[in-house]
C-alpha positions as CSV (number, residue, x, y, z in Angstrom):
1,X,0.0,0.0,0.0
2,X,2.9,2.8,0.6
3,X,4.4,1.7,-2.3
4,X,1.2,2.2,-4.5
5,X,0.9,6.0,-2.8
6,X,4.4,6.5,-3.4
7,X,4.2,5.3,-7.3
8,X,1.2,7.8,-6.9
9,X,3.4,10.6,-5.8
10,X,6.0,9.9,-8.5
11,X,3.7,10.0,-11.0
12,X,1.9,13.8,-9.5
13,X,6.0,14.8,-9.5
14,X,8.3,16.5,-12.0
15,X,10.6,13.8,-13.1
16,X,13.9,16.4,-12.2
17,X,12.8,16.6,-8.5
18,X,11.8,13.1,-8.2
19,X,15.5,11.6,-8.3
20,X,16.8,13.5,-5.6
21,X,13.5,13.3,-3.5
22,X,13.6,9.6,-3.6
23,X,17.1,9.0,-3.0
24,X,16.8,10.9,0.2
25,X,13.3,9.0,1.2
26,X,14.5,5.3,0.7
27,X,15.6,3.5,3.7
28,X,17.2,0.8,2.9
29,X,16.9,-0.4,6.6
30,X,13.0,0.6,6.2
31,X,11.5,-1.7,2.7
32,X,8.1,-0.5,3.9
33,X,8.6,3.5,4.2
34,X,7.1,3.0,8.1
35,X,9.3,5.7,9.7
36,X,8.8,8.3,6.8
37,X,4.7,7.5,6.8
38,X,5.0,7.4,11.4
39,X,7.4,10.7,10.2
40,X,4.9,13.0,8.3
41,X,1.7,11.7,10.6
42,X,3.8,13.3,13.0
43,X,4.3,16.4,11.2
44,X,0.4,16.7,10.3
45,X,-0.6,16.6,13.8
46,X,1.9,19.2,14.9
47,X,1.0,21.5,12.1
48,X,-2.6,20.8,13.0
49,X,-1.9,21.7,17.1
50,X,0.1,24.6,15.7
51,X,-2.7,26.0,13.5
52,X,-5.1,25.6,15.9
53,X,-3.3,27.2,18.8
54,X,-2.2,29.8,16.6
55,X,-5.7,30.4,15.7
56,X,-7.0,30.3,19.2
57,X,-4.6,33.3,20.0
58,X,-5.4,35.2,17.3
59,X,-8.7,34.9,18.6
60,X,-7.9,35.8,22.3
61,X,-5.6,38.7,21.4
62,X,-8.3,40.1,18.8
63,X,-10.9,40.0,21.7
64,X,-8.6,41.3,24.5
65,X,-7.1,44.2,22.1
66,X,-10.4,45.4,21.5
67,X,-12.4,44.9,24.4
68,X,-13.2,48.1,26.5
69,X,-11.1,47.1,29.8
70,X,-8.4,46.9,27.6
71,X,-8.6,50.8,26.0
72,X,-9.1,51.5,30.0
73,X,-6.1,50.4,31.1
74,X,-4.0,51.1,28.1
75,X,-4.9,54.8,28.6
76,X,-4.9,55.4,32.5
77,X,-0.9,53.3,31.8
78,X,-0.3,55.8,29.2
79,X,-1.8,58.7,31.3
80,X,0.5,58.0,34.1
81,X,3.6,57.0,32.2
82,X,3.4,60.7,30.5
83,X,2.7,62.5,33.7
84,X,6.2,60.3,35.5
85,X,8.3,61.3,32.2
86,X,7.3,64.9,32.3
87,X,9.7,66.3,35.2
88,X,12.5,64.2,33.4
89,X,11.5,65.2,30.0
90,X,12.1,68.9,31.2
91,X,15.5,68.4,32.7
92,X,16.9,66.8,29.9
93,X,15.6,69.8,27.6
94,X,16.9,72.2,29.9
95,X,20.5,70.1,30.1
96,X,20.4,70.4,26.5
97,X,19.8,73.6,26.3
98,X,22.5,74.4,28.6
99,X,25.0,72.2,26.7
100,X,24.3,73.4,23.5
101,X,24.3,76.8,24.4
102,X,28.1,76.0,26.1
103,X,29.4,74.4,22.4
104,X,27.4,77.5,20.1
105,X,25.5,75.2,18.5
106,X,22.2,76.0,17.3
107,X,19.0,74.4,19.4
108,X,16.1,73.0,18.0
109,X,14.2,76.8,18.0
110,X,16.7,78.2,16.6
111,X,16.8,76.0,13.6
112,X,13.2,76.1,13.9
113,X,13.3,79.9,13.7
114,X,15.6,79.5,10.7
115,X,13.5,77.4,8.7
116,X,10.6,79.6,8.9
117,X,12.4,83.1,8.2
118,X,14.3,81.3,4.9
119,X,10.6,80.2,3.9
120,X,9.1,83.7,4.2
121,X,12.1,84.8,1.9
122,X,11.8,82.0,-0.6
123,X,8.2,83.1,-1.1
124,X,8.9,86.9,-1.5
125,X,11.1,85.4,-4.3
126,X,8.2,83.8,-5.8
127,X,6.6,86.8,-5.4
128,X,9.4,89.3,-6.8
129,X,9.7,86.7,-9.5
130,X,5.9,86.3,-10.3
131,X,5.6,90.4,-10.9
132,X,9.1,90.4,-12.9
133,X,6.9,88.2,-15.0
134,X,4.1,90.4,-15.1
135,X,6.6,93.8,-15.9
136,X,8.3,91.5,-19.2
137,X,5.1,90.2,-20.4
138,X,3.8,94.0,-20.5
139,X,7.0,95.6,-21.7
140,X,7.0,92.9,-24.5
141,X,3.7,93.9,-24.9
142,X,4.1,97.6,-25.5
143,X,7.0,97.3,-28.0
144,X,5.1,95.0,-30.0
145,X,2.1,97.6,-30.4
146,X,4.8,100.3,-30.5
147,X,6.0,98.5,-33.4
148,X,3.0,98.1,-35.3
149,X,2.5,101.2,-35.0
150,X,5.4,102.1,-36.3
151,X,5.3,100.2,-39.3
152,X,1.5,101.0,-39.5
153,X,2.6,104.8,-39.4
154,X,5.3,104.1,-42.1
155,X,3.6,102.1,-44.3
156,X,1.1,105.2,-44.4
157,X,3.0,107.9,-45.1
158,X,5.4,106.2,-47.6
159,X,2.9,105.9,-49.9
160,X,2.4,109.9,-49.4
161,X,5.8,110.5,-49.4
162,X,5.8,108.8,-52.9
163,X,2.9,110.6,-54.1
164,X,4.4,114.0,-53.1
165,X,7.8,112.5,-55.1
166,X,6.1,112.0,-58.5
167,X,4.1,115.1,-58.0
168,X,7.5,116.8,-57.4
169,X,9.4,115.3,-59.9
170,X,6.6,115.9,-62.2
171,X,6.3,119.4,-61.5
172,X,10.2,119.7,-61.8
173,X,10.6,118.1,-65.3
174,X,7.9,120.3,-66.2
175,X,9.3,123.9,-64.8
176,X,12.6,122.3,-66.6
177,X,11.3,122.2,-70.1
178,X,9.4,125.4,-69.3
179,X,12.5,126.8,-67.8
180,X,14.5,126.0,-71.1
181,X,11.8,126.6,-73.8
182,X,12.2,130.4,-72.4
């Protein structure tokens, strides 16, 4: 019968694992697998006690965790271990304080203080920099309707400055011939 399960099992296998799995499961002292079959009935019913325990924590702590005693005295521990740290808590602030003052190195406000005052001056920046924006865009703005315009403005009074030229030149080749028929 264990030989007919394990033909079973060599048949369900990949035949690259199989080798090496059955080399290390024959017994040659053992024809009739006993101790490997004794072996994994072993194994089931630990992994069965370990689920189950495993499961009957879970259970326990899930309960416990969020049952209302539990919030109780997780807060009044909480409650008294801040109000026991607090007189310690300000001594070694105040012997910080002291030391760092000794060695001229910043403290904690004074970084704090630091970081806030470079913020307000990085947005002023933004600011300055936003309105520098603004003052191109409408500069660039102007010249461009200064410059049509301009060319506007040309375009109109060169073709009255060319009228006034053929009129003139007209007029002068005429006074010419008039000037040397005399």
């Amino acid at each position: 019968m264990a030989i007919e399960q394990q033909q079973r099992q060599l048949e369900e296998k990949d035949p690259s694992t199989t080798m090496s799995e059955h080399l290390e499961t024959t017994n040659p002292l053992d024809p009739f697998d006993t101790l490997n079959t004794m072996r994994d009935a072993s194994l089931k019913s630990w992994q069965t006690m370990r689920d189950a325990s495993l499961k009957s924590w879970s259970k326990m702590m899930i309960d416990l965790v969020s049952s209302e005693a539990y919030s109780q005295a997780t807060s009044q521990w909480l409650d008294t271990y801040l109000t026991v740290s607090q007189p310690f808590q300000r001594m070694l602030d105040t012997t910080m304080t002291q030391v760092l003052t000794r060695l001229n190195m910043p403290m904690r406000s004074d970084v704090t203080s630091l970081a806030e005052r470079l913020t307000n001056v990085e947005m002023r920046l933004d600011d300055l920099d936003a309105k520098l924006d603004d003052i191109h865009r409408a500069v660039q703005a102007l010249a461009a309707s200064k410059h049509a315009a301009d060319t506007s403005t040309v375009a109109s009074i060169r073709p009255a400055n060319e009228a006034r030229a053929s009129t003139a030149a007209k007029s002068g080749r005429t006074q010419g011939k008039a000037k040397g028929v005399h």
